[in-house]
PDB file as gemmi writes it, atoms N, CA and C in Angstrom:
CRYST1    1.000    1.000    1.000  90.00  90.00  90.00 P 1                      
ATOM      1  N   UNK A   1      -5.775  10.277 -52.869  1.00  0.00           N  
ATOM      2  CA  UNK A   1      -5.883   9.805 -51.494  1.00  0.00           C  
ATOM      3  C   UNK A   1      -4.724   8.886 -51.143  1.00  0.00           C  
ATOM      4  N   UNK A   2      -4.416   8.957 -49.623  1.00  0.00           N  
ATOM      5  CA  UNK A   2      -3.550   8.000 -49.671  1.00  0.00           C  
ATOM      6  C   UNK A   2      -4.066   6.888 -48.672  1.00  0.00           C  
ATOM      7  N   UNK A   3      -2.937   5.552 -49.320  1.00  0.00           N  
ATOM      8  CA  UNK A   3      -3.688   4.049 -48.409  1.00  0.00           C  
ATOM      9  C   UNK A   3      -2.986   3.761 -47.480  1.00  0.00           C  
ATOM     10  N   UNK A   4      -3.087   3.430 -46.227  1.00  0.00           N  
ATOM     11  CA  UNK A   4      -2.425   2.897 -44.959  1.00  0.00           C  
ATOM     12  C   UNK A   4      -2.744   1.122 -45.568  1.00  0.00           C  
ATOM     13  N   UNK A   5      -1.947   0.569 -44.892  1.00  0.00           N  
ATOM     14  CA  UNK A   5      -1.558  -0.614 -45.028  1.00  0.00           C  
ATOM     15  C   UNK A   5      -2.478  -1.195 -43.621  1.00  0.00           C  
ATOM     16  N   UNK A   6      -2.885  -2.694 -43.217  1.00  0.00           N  
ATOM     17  CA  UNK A   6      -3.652  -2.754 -42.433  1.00  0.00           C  
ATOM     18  C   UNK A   6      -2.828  -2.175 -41.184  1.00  0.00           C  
ATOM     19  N   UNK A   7      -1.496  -2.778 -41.120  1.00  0.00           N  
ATOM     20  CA  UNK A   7      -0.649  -2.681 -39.687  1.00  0.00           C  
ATOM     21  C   UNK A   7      -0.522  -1.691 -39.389  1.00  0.00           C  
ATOM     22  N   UNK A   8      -0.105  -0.796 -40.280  1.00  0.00           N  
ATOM     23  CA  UNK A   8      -0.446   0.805 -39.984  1.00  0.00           C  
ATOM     24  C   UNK A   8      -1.243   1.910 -38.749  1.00  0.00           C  
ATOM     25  N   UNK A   9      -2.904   0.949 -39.651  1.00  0.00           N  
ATOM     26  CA  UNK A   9      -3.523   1.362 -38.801  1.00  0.00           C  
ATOM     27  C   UNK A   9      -3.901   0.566 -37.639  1.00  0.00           C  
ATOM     28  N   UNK A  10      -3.518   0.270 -37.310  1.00  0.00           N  
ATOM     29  CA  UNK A  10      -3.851  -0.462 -35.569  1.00  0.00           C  
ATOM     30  C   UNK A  10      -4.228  -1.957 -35.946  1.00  0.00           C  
ATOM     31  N   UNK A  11      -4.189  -2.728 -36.763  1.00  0.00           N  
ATOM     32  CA  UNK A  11      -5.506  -3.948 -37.263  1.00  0.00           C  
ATOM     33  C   UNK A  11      -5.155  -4.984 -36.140  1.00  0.00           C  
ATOM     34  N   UNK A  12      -4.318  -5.265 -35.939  1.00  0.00           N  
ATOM     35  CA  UNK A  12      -4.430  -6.789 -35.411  1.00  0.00           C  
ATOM     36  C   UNK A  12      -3.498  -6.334 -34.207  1.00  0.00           C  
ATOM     37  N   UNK A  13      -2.491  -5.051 -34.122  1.00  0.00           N  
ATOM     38  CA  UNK A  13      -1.694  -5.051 -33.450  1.00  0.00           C  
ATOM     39  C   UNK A  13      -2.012  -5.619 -31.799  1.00  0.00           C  
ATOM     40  N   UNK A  14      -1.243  -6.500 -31.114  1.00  0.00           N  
ATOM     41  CA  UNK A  14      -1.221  -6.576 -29.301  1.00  0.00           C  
ATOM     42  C   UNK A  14      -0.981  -5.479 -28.761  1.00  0.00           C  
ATOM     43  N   UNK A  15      -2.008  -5.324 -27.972  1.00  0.00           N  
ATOM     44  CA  UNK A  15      -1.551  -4.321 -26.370  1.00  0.00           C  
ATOM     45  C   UNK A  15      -0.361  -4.437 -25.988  1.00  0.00           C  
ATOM     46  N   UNK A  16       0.728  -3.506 -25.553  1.00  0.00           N  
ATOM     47  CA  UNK A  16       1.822  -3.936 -24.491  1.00  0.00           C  
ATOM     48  C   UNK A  16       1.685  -4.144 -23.387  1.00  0.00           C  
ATOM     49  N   UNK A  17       0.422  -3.937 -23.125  1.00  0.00           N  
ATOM     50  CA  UNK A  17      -0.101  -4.371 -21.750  1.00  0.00           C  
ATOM     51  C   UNK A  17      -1.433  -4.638 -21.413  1.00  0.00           C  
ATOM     52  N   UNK A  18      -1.828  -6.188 -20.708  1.00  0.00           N  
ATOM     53  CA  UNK A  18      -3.209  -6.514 -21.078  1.00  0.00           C  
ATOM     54  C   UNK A  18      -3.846  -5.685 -19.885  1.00  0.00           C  
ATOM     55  N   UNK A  19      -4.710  -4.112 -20.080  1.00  0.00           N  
ATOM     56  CA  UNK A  19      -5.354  -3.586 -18.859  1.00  0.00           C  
ATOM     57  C   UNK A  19      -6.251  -4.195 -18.013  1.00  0.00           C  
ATOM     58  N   UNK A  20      -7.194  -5.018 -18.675  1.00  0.00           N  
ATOM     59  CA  UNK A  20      -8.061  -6.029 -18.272  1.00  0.00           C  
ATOM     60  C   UNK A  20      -7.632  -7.156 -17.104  1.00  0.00           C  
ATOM     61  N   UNK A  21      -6.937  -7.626 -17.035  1.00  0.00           N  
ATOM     62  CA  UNK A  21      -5.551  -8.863 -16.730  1.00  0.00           C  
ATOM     63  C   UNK A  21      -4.830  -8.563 -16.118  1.00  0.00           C  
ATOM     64  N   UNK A  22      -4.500  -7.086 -15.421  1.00  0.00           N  
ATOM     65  CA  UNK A  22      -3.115  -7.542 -14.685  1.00  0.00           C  
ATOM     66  C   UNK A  22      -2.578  -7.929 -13.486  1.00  0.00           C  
ATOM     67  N   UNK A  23      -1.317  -8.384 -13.209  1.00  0.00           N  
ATOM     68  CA  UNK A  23      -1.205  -9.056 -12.055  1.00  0.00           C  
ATOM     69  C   UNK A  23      -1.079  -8.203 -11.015  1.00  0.00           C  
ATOM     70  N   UNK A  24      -1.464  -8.982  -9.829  1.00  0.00           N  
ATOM     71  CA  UNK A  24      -2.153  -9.203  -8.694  1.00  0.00           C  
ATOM     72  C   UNK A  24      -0.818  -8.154  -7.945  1.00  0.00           C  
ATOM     73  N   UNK A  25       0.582  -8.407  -8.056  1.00  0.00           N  
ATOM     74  CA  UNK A  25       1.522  -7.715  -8.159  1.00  0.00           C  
ATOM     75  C   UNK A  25       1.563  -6.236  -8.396  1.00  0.00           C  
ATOM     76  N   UNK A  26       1.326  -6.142  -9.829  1.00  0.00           N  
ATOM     77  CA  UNK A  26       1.261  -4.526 -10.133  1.00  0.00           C  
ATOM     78  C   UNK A  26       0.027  -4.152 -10.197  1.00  0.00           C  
ATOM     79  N   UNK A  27      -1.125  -4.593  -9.615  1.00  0.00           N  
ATOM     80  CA  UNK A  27      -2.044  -3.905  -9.151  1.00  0.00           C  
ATOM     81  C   UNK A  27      -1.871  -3.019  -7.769  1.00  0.00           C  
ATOM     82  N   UNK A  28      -1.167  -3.916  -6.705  1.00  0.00           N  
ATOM     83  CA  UNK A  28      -0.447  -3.131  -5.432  1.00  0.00           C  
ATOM     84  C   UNK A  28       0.256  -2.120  -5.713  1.00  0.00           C  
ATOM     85  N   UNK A  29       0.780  -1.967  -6.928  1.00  0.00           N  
ATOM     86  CA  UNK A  29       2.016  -0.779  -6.859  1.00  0.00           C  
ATOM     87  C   UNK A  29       1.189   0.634  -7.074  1.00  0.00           C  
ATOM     88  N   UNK A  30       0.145   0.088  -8.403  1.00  0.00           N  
ATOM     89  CA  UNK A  30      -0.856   1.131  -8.895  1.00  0.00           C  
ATOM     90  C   UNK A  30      -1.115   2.178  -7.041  1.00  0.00           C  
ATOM     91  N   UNK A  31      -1.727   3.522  -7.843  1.00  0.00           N  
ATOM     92  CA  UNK A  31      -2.274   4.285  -6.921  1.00  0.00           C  
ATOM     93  C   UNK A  31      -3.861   3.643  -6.670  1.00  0.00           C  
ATOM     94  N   UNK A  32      -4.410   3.830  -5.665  1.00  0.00           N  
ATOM     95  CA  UNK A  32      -6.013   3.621  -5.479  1.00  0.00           C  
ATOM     96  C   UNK A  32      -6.911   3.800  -6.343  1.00  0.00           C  
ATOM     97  N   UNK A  33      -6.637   5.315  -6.764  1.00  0.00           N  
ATOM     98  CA  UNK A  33      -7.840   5.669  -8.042  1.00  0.00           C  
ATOM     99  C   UNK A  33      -7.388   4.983  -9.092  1.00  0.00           C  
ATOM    100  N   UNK A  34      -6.465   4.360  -9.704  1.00  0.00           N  
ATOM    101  CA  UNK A  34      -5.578   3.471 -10.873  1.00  0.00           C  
ATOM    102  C   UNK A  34      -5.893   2.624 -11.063  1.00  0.00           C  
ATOM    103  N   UNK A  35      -6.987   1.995 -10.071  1.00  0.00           N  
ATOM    104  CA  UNK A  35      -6.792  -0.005  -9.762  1.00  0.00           C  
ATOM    105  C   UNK A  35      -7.869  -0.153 -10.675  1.00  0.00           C  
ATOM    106  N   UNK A  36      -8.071  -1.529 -11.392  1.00  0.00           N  
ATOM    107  CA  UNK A  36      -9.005  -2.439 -11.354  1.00  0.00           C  
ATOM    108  C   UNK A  36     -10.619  -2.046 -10.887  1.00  0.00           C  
ATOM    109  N   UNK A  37     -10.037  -2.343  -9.691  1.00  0.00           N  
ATOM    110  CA  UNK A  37     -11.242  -2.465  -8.765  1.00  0.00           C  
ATOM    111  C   UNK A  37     -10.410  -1.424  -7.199  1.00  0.00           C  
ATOM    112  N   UNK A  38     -11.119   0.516  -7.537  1.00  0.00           N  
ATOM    113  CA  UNK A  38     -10.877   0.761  -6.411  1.00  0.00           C  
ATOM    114  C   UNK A  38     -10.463   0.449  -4.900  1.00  0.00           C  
ATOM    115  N   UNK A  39      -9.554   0.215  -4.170  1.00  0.00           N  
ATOM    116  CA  UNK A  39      -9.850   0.018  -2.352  1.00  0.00           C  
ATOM    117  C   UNK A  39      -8.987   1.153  -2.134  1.00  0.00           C  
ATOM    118  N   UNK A  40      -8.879   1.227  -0.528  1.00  0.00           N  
ATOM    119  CA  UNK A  40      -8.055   2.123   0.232  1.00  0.00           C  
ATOM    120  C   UNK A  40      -6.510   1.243   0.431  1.00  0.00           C  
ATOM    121  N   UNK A  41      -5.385   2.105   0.246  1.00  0.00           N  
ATOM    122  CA  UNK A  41      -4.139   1.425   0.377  1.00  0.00           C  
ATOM    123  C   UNK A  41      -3.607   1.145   1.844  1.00  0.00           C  
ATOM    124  N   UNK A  42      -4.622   2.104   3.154  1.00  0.00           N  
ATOM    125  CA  UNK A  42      -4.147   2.063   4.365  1.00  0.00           C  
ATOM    126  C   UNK A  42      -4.851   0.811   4.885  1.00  0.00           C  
ATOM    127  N   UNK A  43      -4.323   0.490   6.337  1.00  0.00           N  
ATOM    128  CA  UNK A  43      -5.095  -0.554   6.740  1.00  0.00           C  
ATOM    129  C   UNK A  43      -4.746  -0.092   8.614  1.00  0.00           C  
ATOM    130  N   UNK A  44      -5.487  -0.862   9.328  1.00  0.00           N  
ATOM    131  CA  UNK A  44      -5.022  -0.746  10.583  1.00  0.00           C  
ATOM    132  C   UNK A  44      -3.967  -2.036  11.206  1.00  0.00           C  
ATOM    133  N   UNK A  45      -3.194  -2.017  11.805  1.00  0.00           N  
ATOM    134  CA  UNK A  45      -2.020  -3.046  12.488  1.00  0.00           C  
ATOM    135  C   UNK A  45      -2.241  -3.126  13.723  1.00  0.00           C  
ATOM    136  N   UNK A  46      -1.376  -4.216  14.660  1.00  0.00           N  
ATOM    137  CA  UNK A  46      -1.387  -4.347  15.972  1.00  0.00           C  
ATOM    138  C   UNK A  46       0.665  -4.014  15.593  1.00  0.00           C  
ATOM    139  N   UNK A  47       0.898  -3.263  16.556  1.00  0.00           N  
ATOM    140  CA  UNK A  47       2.133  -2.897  17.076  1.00  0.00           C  
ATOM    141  C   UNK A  47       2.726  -3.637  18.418  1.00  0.00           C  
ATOM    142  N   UNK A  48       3.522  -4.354  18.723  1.00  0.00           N  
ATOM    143  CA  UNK A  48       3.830  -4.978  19.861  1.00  0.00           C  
ATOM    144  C   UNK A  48       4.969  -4.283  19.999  1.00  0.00           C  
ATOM    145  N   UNK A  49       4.828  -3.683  21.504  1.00  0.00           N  
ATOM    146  CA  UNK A  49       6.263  -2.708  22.001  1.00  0.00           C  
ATOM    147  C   UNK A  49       7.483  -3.418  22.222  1.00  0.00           C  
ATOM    148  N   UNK A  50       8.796  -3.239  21.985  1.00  0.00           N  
ATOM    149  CA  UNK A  50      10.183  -4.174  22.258  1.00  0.00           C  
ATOM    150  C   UNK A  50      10.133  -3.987  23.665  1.00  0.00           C  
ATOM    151  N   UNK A  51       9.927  -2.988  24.170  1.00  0.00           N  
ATOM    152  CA  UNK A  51       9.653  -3.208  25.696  1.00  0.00           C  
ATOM    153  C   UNK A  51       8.847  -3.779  26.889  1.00  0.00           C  
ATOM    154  N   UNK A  52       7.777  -3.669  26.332  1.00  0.00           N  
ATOM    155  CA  UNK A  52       7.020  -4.132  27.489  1.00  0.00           C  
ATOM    156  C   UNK A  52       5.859  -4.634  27.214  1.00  0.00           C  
ATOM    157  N   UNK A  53       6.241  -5.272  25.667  1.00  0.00           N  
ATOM    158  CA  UNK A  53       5.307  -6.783  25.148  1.00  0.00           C  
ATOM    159  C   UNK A  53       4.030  -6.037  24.928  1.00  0.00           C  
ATOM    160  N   UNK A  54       3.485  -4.880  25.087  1.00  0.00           N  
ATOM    161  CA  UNK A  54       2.188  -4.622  24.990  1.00  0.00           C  
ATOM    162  C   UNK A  54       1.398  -4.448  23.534  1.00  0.00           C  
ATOM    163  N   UNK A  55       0.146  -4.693  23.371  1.00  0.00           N  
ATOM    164  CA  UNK A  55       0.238  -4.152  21.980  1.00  0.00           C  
ATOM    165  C   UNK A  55      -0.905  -3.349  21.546  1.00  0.00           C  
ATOM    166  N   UNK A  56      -0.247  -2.527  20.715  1.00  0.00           N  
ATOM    167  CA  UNK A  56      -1.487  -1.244  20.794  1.00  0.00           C  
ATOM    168  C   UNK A  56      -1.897  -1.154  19.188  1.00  0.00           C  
ATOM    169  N   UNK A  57      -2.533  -0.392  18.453  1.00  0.00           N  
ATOM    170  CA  UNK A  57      -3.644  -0.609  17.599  1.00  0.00           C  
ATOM    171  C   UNK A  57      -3.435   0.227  17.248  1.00  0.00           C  
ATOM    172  N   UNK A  58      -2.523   0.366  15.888  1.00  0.00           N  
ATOM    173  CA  UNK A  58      -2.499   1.788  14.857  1.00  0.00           C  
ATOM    174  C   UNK A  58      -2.615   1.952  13.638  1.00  0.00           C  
ATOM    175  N   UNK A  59      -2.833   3.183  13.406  1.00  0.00           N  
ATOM    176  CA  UNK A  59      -3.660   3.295  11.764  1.00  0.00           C  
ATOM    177  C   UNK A  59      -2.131   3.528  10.802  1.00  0.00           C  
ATOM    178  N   UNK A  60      -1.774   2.674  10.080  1.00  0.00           N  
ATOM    179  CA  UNK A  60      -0.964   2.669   8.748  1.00  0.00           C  
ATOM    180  C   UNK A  60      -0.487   3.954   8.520  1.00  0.00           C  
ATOM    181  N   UNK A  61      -1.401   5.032   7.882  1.00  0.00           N  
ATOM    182  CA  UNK A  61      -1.085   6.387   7.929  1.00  0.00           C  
ATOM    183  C   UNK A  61      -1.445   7.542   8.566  1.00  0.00           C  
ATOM    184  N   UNK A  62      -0.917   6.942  10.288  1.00  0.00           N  
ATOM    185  CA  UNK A  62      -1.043   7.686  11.155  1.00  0.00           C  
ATOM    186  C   UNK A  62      -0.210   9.023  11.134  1.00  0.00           C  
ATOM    187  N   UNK A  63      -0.946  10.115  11.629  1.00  0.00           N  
ATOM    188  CA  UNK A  63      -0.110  11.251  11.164  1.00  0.00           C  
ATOM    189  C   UNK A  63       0.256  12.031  12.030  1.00  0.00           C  
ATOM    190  N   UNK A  64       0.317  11.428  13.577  1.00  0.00           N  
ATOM    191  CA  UNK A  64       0.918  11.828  14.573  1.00  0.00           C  
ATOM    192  C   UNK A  64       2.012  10.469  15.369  1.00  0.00           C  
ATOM    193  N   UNK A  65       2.771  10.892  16.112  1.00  0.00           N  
ATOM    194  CA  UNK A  65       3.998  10.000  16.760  1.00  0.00           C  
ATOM    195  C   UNK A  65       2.885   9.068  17.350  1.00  0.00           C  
ATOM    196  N   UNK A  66       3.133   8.207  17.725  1.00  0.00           N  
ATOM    197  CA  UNK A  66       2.236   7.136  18.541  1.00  0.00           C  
ATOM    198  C   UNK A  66       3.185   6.323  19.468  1.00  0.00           C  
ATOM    199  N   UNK A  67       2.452   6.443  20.799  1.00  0.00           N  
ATOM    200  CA  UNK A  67       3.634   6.612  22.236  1.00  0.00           C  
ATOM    201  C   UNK A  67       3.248   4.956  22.918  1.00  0.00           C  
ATOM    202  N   UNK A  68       3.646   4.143  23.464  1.00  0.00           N  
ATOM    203  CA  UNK A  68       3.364   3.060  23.752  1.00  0.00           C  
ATOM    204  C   UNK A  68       2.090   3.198  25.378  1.00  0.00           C  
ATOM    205  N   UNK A  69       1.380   2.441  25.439  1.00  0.00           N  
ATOM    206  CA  UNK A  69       0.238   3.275  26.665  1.00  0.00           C  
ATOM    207  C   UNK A  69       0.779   2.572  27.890  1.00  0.00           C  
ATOM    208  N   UNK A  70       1.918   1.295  27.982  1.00  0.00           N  
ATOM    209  CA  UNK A  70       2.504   0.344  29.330  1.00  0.00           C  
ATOM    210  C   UNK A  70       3.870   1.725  29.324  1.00  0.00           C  
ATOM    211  N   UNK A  71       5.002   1.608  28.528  1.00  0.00           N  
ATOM    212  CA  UNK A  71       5.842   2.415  28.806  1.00  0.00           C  
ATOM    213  C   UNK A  71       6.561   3.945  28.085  1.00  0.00           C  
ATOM    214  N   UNK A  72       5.358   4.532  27.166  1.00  0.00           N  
ATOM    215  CA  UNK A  72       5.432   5.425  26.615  1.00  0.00           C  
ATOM    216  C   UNK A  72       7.049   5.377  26.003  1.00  0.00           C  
ATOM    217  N   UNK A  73       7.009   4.468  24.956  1.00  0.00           N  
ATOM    218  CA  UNK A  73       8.320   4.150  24.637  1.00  0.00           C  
ATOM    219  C   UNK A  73       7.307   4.887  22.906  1.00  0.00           C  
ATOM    220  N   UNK A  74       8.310   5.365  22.076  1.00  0.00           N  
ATOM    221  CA  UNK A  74       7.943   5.655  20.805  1.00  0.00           C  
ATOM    222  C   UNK A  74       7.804   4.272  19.720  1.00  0.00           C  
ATOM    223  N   UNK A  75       6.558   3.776  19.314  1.00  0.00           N  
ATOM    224  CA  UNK A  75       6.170   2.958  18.843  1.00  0.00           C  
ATOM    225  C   UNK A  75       6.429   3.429  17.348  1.00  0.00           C  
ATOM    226  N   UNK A  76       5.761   4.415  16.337  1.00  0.00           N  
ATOM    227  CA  UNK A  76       5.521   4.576  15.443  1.00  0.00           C  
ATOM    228  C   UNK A  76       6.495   6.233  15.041  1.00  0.00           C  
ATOM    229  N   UNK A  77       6.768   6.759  13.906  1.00  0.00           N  
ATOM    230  CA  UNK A  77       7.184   8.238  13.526  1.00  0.00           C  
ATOM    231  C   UNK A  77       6.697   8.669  11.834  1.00  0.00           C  
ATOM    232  N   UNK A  78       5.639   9.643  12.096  1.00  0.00           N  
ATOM    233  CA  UNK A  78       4.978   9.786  10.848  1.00  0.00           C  
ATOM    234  C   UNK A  78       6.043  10.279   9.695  1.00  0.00           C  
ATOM    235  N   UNK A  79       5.250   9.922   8.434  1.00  0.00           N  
ATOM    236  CA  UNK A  79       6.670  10.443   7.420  1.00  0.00           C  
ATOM    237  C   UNK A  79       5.238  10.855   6.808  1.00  0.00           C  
ATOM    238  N   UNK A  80       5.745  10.846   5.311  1.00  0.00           N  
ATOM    239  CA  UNK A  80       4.792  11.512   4.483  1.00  0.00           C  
ATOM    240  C   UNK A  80       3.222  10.733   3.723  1.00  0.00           C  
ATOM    241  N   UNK A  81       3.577   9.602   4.091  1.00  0.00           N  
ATOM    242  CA  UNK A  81       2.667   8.534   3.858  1.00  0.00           C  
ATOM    243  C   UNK A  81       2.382   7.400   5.084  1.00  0.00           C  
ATOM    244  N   UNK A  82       2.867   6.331   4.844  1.00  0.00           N  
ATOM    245  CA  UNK A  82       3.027   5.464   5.864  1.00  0.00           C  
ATOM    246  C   UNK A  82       3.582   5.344   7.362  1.00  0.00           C  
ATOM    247  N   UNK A  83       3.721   5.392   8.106  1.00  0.00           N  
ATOM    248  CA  UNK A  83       4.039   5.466   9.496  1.00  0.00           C  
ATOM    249  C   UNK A  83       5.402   4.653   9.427  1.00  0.00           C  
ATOM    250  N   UNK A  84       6.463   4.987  10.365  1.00  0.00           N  
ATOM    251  CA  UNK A  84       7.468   4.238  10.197  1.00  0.00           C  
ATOM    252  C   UNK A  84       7.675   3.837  11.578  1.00  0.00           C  
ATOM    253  N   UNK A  85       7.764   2.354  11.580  1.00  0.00           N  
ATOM    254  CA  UNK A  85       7.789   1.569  12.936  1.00  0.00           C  
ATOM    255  C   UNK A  85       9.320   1.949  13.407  1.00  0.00           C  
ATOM    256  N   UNK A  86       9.554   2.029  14.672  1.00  0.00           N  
ATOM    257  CA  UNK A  86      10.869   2.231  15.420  1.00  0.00           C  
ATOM    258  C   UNK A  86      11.708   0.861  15.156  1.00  0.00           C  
ATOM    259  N   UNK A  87      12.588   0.737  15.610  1.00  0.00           N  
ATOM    260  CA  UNK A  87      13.689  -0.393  15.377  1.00  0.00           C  
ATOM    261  C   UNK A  87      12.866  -1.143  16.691  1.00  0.00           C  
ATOM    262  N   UNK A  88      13.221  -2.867  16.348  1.00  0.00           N  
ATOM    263  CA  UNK A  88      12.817  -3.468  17.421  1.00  0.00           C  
ATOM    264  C   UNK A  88      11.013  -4.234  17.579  1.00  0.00           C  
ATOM    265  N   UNK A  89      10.369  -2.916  16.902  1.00  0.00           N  
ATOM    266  CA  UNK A  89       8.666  -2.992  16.881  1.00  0.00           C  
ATOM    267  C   UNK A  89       8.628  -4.218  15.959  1.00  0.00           C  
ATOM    268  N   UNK A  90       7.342  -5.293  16.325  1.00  0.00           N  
ATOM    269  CA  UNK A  90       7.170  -5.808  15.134  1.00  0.00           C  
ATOM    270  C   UNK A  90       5.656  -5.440  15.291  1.00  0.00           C  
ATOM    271  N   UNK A  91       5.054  -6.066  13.638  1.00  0.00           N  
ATOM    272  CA  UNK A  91       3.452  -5.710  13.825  1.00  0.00           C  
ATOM    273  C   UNK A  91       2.785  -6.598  12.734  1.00  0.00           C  
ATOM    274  N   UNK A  92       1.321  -6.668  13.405  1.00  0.00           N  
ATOM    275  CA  UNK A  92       0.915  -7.682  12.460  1.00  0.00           C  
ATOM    276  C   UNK A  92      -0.548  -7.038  12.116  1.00  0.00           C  
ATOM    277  N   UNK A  93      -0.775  -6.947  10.411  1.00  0.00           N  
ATOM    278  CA  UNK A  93      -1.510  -6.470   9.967  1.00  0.00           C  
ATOM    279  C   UNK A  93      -3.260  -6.755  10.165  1.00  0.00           C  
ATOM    280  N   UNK A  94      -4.074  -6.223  10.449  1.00  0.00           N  
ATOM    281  CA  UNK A  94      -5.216  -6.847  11.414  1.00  0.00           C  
ATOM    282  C   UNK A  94      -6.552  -6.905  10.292  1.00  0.00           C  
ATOM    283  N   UNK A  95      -6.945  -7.982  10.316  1.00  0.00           N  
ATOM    284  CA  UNK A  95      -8.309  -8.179   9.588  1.00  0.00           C  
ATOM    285  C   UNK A  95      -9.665  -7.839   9.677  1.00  0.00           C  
ATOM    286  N   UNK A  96     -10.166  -6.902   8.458  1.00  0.00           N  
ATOM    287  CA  UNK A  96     -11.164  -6.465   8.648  1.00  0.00           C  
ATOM    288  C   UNK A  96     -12.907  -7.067   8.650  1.00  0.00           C  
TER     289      UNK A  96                                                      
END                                                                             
């Protein structure tokens, strides 16, 4: 027969990474089903138009263009995930 030595077999060795523990940081990067503790990565925002100050109410991974409702100016342009705000837009993420 042959003998493994303790280190060999796994005995005392550290994790390279504590799964239990990790930061708060690379938990965000993780995918949804990956996390800790499941959530959804989308959220809803307020969009304020560069034009005409108004502000309208859109979903993160909206998957159509989203048009401003004061001057139908293009607020948002879907990509493959996240919505991409136009130049100019700012927005502030809204609490659930």
């Amino acid at each position: 027969r042959c003998q493994l030595a303790g280190s060999e077999l796994g005995g005392n060795m550290p994790l390279a990474k504590d799964l239990l523990h990790s930061s708060p940081e690379e938990e965000k990067r993780k995918c949804k089903k990956k996390c800790l503790v499941q959530s959804p990565n989308s959220y809803f925002m307020d969009v304020k138009c560069p034009g005409c100050y108004k502000i309208t109410t859109v979903f993160s991974h909206a998957q159509t263009v989203v048009l401003c409702v004061g001057c139908s100016t293009v607020l948002c342009q879907p990509t493959g995930g996240k919505e991409r705000l136009t130049e100019g837009c700012s927005f502030r993420r809204k609490q659930h």
